[in-house]
Each structure stands twice: as structure tokens, then as C-alpha cells.
C-alpha positions as CSV (number, residue, x, y, z in Angstrom):
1,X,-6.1,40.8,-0.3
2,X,-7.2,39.9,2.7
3,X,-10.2,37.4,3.2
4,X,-12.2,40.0,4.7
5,X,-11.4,42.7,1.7
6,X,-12.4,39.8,-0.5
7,X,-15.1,39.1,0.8
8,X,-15.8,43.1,0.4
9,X,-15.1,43.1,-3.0
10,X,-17.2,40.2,-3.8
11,X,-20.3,41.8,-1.9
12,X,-19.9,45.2,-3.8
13,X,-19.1,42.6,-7.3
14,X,-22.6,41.1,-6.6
15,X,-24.1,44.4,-6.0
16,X,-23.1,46.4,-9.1
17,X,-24.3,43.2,-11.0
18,X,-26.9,43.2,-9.7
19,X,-27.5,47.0,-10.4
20,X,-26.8,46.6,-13.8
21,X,-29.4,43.6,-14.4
22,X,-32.2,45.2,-12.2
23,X,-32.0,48.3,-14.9
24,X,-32.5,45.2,-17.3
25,X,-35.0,43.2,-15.5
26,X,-33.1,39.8,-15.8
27,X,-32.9,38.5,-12.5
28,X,-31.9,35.3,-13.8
29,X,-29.1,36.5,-15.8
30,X,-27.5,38.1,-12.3
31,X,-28.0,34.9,-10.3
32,X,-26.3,32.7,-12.8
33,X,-23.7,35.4,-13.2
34,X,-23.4,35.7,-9.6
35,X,-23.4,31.9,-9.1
36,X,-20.7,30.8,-11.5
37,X,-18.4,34.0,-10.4
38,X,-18.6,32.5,-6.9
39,X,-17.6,29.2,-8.4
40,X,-14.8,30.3,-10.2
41,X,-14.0,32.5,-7.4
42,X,-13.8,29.8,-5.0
43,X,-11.8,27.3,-7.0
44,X,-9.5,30.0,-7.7
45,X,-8.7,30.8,-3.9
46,X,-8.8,27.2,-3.3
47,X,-6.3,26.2,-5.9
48,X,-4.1,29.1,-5.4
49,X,-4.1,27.6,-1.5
50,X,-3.2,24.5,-2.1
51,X,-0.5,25.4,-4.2
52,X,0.9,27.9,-2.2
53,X,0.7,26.3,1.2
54,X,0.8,22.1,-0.1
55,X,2.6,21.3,-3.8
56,X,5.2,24.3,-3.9
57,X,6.7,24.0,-0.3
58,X,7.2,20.8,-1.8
59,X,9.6,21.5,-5.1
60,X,6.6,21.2,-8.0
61,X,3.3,22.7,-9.4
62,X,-0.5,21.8,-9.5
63,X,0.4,20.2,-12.9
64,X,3.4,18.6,-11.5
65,X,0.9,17.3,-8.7
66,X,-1.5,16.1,-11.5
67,X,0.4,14.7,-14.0
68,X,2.6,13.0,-10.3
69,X,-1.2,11.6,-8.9
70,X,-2.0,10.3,-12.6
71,X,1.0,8.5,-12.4
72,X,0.4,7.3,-9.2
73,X,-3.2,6.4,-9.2
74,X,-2.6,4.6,-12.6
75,X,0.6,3.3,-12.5
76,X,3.4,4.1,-15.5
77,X,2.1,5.7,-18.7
78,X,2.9,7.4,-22.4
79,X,3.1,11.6,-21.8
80,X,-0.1,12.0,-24.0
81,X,-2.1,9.5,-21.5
82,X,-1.1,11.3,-18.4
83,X,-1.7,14.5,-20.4
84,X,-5.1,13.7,-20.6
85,X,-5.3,11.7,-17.0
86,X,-3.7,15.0,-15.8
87,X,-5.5,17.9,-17.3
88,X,-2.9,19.0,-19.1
89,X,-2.5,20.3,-22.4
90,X,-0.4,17.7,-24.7
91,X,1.5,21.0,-25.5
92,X,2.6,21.7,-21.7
93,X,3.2,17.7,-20.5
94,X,7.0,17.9,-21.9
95,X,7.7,20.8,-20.3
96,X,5.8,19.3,-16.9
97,X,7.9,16.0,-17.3
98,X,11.0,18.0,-17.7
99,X,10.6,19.7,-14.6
100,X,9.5,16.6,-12.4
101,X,12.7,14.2,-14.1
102,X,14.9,17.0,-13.4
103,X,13.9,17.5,-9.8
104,X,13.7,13.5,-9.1
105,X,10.4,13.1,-9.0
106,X,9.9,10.8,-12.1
107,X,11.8,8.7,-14.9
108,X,11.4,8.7,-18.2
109,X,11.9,5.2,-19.9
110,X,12.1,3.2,-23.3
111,X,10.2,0.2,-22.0
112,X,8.3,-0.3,-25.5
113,X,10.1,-2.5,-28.5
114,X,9.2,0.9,-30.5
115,X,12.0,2.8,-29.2
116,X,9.7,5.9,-29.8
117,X,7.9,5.2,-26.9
118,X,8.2,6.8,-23.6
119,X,6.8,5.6,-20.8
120,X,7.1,7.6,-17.3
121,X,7.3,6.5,-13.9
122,X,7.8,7.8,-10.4
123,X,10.6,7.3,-8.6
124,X,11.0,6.8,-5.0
125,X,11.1,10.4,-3.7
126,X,8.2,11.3,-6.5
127,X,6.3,8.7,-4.6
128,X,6.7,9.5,-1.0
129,X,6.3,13.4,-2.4
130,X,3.0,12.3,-4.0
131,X,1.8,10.9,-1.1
132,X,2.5,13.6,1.5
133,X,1.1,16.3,-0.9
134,X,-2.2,14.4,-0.8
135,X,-2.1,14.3,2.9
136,X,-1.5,17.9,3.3
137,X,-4.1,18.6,0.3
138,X,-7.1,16.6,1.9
139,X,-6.2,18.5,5.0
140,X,-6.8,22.1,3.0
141,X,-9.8,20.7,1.8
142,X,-11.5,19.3,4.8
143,X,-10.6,22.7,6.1
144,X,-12.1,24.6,3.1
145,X,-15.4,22.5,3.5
146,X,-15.7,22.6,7.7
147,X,-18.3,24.8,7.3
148,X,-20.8,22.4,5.5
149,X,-22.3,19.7,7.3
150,X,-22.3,16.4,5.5
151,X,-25.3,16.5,3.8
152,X,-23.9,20.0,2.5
153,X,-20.9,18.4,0.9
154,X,-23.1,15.8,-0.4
155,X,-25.3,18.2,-1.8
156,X,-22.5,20.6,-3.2
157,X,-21.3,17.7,-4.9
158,X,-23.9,16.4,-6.6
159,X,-25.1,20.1,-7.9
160,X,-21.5,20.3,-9.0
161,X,-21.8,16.7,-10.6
162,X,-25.1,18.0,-12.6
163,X,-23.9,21.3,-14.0
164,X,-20.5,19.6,-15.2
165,X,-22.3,16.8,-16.7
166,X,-24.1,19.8,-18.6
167,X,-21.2,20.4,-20.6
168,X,-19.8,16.9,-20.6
169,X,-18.9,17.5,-24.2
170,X,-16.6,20.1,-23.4
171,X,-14.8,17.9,-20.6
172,X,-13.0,15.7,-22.9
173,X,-10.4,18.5,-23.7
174,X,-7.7,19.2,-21.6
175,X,-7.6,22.9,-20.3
176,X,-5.3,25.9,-21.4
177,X,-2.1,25.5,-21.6
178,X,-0.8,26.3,-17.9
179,X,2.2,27.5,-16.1
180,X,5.0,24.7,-16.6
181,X,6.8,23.1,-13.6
């Protein structure tokens, strides 16, 4: 779809909804409904950018990316820490590790005097990978938010600060499982 089509679609979306709600009378109900489509919609295309155009050209997924940065940002740790770091269900991070270890991106080690205990680390190409991804993502973002002015961002981010913080008590979980790689 192309972005103009989108774009299309997400007009005549917003219209029937708002169609619907006007033989309602609930206004309010249409603009949050409108707002948090747009939202979704938005991180959708973003994320589905980034992983198209950044983390697969370079041999992993968005949770390989995450669970990689976790890593990264916070040096070696036990799967069910980076699970949670990462965003990713404790379910998929075996599957996730499995992939990344198998394509050289990370180790998984018996560093603990309970043998049970894994601890993962990046390797040298899961490093240098890490690092260029983020590179090439903060490009695809400054690109996605060249529109705004500064004081946009600034505002879009603290709006976005305040309705997460809403549901704070949902944050603590990790999301749905996702696709594995």
C-alpha cells in the first residue's frame, strides 16, 4: 500500500467512524478512537520500517534488536532479565537467543557457580551489528519526525509520556509473544 493509499484509507477509516459515532452523538468516543488508531497506526508503519529497511538487512529481528541493545546498554545478563529489559515474552527469549547465538551475534555462558545459570553476552560481530543498527535506526527516526519542529517532538513526547504512565500498571508485563528470530 502505498503511503498515499494509506493515507486514503485512513481518511475514509476516520470518516466512517466518525459516521457511526455522529448517529450516536459521542464525539469523544470518535476522537479517542481516532487518536489511538493513529497511534497504533503509526508505530506500526514505523516498526515495520525499521525492520524492514534497518535490523533485517542486517541478519536479525526487532526482538533480536531488543533483547542485542539490552545486552548492550546493560552489559551481560540471565535470559529472563533481558526478557524483561527487552520486551519480550520469557516464553519467546529462548527462541530469540537461539537465533542470535546461532548467527554470531551473542554467547551463552556458565559464568555462575550454579551451573543452572546462563548468562549471555555479545560477541564482537553482535556488537559492531548492534551499533550500526542504532545508527541506521536513529536515522529512520529523525526521518519519521522531520516534520515536527522541536518543540513538537518535545511535546509528542511528553503527551506520549502521560497517557503511558496512565496505564503504568499494565507496563510491567512483557508484550505478546512475537515472531522469533
Amino acid at each position: 500500500m502505498t503511503s498515499a493509499s494509506s493515507a486514503e484509507w485512513s481518511d475514509h477509516f476516520e470518516d466512517l467512524i466518525r459516521k457511526v459515532a455522529g448517529e450516536r452523538n459521542a464525539q469523544r468516543d470518535v476522537d479517542t478512537m481516532v487518536a489511538v488508531m493513529q497511534i497504533v497506526r503509526a508505530a506500526n508503519r514505523i516498526s515495520q520500517d525499521v525492520d524492514a529497511n534497518v535490523h533485517r538487512p542486517l541478519g536479525f529481528s526487532i526482538a533480536g534488536f531488543r533483547v542485542m541493545s539490552a545486552v548492550y546498554m546493560g552489559g551481560p545478563a540471565e535470559p529472563v532479565r533481558l526478557a524483561r529489559l527487552a520486551g519480550v515474552s520469557k516464553a519467546s527469549i529462548s527462541s530469540v537467543l537461539n537465533t542470535l547465538e546461532k548467527d554470531g551475534f551473542v554467547v551463552r555462558e556458565r559464568r555462575s557457580p550454579d551451573r543452572r545459570i546462563v548468562t549471555v553476552s555479545l560477541t564482537e560481530a553482535g556488537e559492531a551489528a548492534c551499533r550500526t543498527a542504532t545508527d541506521q535506526q536513529l536515522a529512520l527516526e529523525r526521518e519519521w519526525l522531520a516534520p515536527l519542529t522541536e518543540t513538537e517532538v518535545q511535546t509528542l513526547l511528553r503527551l506520549l509520556r502521560k497517557v503511558l504512565a496512565g496505564r503504568s500498571h499494565l507496563t510491567d508485563q512483557p508484550p505478546p509473544a512475537e515472531e522469533d528470530s
